[in-house]
PAZAPA-4460 file (N, C-alpha, C; in steps of 0.05 Angstrom, whole numbers, plus 32768, in hexadecimal, padded with zeros to 4 digits):
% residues 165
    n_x    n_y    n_z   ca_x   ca_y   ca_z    c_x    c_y    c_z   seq   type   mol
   8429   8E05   902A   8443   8DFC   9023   8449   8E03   9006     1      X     A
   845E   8E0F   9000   8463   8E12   8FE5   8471   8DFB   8FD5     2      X     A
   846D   8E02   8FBC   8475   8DEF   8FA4   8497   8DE9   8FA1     3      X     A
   84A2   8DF1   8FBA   84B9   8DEE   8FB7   84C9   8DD4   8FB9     4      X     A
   84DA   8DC5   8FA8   84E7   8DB7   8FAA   84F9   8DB6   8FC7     5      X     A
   84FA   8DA0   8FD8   8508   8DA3   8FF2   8523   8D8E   8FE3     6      X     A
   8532   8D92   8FDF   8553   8D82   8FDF   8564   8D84   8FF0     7      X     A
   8569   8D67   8FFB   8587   8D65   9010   859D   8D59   8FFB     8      X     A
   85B3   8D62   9010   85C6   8D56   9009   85D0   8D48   9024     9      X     A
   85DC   8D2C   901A   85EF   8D22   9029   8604   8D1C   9020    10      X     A
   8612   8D21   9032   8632   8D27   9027   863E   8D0C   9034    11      X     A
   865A   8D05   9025   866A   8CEF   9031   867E   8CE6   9029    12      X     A
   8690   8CD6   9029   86A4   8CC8   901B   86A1   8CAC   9010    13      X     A
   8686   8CA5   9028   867F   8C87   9016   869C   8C75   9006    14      X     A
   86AD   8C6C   901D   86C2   8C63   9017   86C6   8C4A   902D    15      X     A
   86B9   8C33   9029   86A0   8C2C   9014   8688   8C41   901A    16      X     A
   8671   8C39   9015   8659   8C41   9018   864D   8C27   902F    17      X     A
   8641   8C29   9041   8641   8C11   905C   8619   8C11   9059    18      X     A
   8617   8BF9   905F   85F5   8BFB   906E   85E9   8C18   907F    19      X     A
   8602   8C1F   908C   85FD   8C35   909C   85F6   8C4D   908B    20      X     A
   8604   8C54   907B   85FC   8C6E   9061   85E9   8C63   9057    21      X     A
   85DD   8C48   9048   85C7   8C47   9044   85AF   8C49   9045    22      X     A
   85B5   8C36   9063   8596   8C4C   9076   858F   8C61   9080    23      X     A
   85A6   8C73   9083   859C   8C97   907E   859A   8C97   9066    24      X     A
   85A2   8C8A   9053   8599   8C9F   9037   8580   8C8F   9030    25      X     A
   8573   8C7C   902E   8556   8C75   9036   854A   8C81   9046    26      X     A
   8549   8C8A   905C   8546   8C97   906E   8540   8CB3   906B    27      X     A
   854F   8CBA   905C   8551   8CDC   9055   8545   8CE0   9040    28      X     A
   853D   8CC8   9025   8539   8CD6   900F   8521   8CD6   901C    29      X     A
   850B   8CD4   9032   84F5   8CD3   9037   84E7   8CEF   9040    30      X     A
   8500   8D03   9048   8500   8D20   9056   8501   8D31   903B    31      X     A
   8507   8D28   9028   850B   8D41   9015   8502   8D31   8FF2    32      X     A
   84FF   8D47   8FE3   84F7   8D45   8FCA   8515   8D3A   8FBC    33      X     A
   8525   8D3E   8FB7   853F   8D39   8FB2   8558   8D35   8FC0    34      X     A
   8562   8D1D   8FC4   8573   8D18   8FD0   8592   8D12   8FC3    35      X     A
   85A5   8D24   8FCB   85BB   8D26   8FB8   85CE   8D1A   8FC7    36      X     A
   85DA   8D0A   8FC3   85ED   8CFA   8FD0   8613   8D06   8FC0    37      X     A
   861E   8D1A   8FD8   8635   8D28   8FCE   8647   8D0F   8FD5    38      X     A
   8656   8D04   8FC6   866D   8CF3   8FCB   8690   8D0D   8FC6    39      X     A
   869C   8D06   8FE0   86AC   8D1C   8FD8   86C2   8D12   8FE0    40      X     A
   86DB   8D1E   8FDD   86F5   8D19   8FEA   86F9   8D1F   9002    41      X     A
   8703   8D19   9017   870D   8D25   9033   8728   8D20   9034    42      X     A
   8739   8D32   9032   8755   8D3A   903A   8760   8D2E   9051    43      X     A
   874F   8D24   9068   8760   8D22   907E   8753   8D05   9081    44      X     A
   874E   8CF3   9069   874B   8CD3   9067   8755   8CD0   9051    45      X     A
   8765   8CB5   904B   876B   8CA8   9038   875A   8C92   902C    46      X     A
   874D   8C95   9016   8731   8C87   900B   8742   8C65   8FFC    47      X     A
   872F   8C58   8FFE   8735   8C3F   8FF3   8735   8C45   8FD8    48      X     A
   8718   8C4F   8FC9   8711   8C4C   8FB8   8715   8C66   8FAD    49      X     A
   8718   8C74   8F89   8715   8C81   8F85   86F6   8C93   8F8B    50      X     A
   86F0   8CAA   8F7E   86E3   8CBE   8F7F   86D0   8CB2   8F6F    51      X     A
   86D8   8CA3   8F57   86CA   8C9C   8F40   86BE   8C80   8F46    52      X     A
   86CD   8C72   8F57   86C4   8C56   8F60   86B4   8C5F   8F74    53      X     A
   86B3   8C6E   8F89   869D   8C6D   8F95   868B   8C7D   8F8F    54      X     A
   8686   8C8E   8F74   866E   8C94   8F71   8660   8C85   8F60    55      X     A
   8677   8C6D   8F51   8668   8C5B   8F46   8652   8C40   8F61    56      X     A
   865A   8C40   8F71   865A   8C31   8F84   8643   8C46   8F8F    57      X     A
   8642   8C57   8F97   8623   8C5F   8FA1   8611   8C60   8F90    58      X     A
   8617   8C6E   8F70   8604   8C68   8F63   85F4   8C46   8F64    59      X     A
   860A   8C3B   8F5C   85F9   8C1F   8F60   85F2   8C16   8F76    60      X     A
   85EE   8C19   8F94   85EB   8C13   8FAC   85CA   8C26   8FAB    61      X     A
   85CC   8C39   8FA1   85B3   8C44   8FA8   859A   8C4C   8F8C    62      X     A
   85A2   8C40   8F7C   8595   8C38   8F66   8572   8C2B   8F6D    63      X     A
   8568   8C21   8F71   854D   8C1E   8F83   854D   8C32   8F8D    64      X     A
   854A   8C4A   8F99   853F   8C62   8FA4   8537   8C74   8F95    65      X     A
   8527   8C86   8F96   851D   8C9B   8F84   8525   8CAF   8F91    66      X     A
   852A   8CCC   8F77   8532   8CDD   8F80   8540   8CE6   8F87    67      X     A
   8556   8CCF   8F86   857C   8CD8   8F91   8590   8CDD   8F78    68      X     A
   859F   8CF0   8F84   85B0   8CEF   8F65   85CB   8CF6   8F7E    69      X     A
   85E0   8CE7   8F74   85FF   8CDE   8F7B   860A   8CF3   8F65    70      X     A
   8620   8D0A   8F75   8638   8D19   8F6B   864A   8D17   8F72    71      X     A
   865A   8D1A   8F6D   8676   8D2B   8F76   867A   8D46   8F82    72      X     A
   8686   8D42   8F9A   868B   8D63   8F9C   86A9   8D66   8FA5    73      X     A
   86B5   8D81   8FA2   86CD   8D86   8FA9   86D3   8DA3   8FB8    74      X     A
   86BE   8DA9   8FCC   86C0   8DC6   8FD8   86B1   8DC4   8FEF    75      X     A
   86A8   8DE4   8FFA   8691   8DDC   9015   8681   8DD8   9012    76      X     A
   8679   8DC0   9028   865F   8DB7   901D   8642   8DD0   9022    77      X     A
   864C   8DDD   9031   8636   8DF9   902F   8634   8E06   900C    78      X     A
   8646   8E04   9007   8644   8E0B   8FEC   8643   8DFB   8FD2    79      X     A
   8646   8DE2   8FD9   863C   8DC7   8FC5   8623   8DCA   8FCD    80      X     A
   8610   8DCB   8FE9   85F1   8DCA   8FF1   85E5   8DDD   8FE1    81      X     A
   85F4   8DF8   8FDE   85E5   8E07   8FD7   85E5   8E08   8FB0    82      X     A
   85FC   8DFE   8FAC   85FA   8DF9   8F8C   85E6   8DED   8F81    83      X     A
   85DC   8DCD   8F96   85CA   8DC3   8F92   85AB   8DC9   8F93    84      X     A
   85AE   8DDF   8FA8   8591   8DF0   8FA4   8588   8DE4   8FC2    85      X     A
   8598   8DCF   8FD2   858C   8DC3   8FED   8581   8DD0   9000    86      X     A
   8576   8DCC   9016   8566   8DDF   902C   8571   8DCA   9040    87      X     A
   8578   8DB9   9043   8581   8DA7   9059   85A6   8D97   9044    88      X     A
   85B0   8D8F   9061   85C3   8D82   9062   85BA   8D64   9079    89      X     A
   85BD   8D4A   9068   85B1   8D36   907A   85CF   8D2B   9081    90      X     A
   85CE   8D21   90A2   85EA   8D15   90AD   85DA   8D02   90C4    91      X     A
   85EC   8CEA   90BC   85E9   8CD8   90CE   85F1   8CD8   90E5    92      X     A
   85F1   8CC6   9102   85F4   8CCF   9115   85FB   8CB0   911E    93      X     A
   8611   8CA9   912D   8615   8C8B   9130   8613   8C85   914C    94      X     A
   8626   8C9E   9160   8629   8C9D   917C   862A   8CB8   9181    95      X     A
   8633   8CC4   9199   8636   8CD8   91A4   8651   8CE9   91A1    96      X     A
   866D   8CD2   919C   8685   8CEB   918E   8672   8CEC   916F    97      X     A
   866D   8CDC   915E   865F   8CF2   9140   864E   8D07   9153    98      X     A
   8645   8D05   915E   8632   8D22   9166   8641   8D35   916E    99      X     A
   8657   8D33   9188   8664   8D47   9181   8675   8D59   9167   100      X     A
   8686   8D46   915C   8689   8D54   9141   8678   8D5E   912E   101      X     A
   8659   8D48   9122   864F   8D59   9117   8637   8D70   9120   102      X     A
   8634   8D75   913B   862A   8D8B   914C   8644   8DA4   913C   103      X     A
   8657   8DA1   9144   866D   8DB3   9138   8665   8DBC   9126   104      X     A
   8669   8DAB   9118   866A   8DAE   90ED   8651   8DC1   90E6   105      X     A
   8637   8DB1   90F0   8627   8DC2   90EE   8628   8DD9   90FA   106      X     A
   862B   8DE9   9113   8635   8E00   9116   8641   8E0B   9100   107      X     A
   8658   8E01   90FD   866F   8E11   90E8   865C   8E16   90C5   108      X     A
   864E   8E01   90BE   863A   8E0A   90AC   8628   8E19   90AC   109      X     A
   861F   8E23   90C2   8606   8E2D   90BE   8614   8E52   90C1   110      X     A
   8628   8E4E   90CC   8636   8E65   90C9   863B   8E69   90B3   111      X     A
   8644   8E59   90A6   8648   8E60   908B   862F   8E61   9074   112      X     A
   861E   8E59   907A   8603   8E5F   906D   85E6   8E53   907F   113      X     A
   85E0   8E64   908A   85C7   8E5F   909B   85AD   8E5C   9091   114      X     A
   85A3   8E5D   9078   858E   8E58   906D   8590   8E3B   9061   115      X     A
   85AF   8E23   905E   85A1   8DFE   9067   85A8   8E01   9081   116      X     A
   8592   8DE8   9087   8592   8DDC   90A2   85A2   8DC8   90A3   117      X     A
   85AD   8DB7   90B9   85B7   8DA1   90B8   85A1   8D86   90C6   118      X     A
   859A   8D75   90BF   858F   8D66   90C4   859B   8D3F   90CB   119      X     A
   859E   8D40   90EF   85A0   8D2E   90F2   8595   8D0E   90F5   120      X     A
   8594   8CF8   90E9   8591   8CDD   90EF   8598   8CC7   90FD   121      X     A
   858F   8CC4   9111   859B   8CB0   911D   85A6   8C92   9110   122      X     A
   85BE   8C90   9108   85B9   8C6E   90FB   85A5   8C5C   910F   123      X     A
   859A   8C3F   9101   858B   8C2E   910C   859E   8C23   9121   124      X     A
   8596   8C0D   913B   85A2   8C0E   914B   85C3   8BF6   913B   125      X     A
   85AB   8BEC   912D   85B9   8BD9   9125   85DA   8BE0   9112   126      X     A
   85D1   8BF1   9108   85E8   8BFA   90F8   8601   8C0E   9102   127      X     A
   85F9   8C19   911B   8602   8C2C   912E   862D   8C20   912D   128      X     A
   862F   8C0D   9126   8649   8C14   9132   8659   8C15   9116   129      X     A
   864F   8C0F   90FA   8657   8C0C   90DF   8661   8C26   90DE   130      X     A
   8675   8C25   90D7   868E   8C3E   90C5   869E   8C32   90B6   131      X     A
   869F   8C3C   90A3   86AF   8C37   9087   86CF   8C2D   908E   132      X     A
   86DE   8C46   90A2   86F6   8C3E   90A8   86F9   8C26   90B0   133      X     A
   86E5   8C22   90C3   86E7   8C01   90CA   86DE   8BE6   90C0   134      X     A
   86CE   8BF1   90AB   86CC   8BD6   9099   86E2   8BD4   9088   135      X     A
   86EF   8BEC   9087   870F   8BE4   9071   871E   8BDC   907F   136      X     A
   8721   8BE0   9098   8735   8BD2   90AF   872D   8BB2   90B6   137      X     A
   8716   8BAC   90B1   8713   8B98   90B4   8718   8B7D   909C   138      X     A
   8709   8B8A   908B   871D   8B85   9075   8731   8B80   906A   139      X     A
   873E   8B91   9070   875E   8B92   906C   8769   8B78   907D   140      X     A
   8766   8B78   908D   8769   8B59   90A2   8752   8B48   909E   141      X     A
   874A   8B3C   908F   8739   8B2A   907F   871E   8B23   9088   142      X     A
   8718   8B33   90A0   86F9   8B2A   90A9   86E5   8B2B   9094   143      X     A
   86CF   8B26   90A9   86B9   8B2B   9086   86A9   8B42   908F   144      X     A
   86AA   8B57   9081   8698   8B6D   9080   8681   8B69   907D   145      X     A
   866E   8B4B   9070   8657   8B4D   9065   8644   8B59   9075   146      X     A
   8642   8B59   9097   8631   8B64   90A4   862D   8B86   909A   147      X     A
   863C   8B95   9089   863F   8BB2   9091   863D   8BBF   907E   148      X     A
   8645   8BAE   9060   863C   8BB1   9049   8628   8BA2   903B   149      X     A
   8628   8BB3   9027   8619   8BA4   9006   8626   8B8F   9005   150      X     A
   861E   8B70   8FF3   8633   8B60   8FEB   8642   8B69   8FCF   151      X     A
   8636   8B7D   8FC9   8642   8B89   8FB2   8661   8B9C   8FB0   152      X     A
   865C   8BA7   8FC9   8669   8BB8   8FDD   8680   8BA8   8FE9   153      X     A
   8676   8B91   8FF1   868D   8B7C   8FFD   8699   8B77   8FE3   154      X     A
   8691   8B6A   8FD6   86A0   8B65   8FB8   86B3   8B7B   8FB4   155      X     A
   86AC   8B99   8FB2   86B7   8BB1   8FA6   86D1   8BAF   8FBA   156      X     A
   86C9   8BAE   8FD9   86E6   8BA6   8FE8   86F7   8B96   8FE7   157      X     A
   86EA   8B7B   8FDE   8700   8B65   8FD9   870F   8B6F   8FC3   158      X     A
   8700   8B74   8FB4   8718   8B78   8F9C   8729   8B90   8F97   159      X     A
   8721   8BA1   8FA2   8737   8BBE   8FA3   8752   8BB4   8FBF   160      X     A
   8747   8B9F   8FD0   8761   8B96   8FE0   8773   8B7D   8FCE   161      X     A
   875D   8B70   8FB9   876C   8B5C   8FB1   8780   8B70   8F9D   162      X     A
   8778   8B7A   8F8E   878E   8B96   8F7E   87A5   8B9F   8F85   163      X     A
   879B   8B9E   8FA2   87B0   8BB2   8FAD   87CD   8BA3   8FBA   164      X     A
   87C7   8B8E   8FC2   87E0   8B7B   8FC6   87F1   8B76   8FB3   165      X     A
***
């Protein structure tokens, strides 16, 4: 085996950041030497939080782990992976529509650069139905998210809805 540094990236919007991203990114920093956590924009979601709030918000969410470093990105992520020097792309996996779409994605990546891999995770069973959209929906109508976040995270939500009224 060579002396080579192995780096993933996982990519996301982390809008919030849920238990569910956590335990793939625990999970993942275990597959590779460096784990780069891309926080980015997506065009076809409207984010609660800024760019800046949630990279402040993963930095501190994943602060206890070694070997992760939280960016910004604003392009393909084939080409943020490869800026980073990565050999894998790590993606979580919740049910079977994420599999179809990211079965896709990866296709469409590896077309576009076939030397990263994509590497999938199954979330735990437990966390399997957590998505961000729906802890802000739930939210937004006053339930309590604590099952799905950080309490830190819950906090970050209460108060960007208390703002916003």
């Amino acid at each position: 085996m060579s002396g080579r540094t192995r780096i993933g990236v996982y990519p996301g919007t982390f809008d919030p950041i849920t238990l569910g991203h956590l335990d793939i990114i625990r999970r993942g920093a275990h597959l590779v030497d460096r784990l780069v956590i891309g926080v980015t924009t997506n065009p076809s979601k409207s984010p609660m939080f800024t760019v800046e709030e949630r990279l402040a918000m993963v930095r501190r969410e994943v602060a206890d782990i070694d070997h992760i470093e939280v960016v910004e990105f604003d392009s393909l992520l084939m080409d943020f992976a490869e800026g980073q020097g990565a050999s894998l792309i790590l993606r979580g996996l919740r049910a079977v529509a994420d599999f179809e779409y990211e079965y896709q994605m990866a296709g469409m990546n590896q077309q576009l650069n076939d030397r990263i891999e994509t590497v999938f995770l199954m979330a735990d069973v437990c966390l399997q139905p957590i998505a961000s959209r729906l802890v802000k929906e739930i939210a937004r109508y006053g339930g309590s998210i604590d099952k799905f976040v950080t309490p830190a995270v819950a906090a970050d939500v209460t108060a960007k809805l208390g703002s916003s009224k």
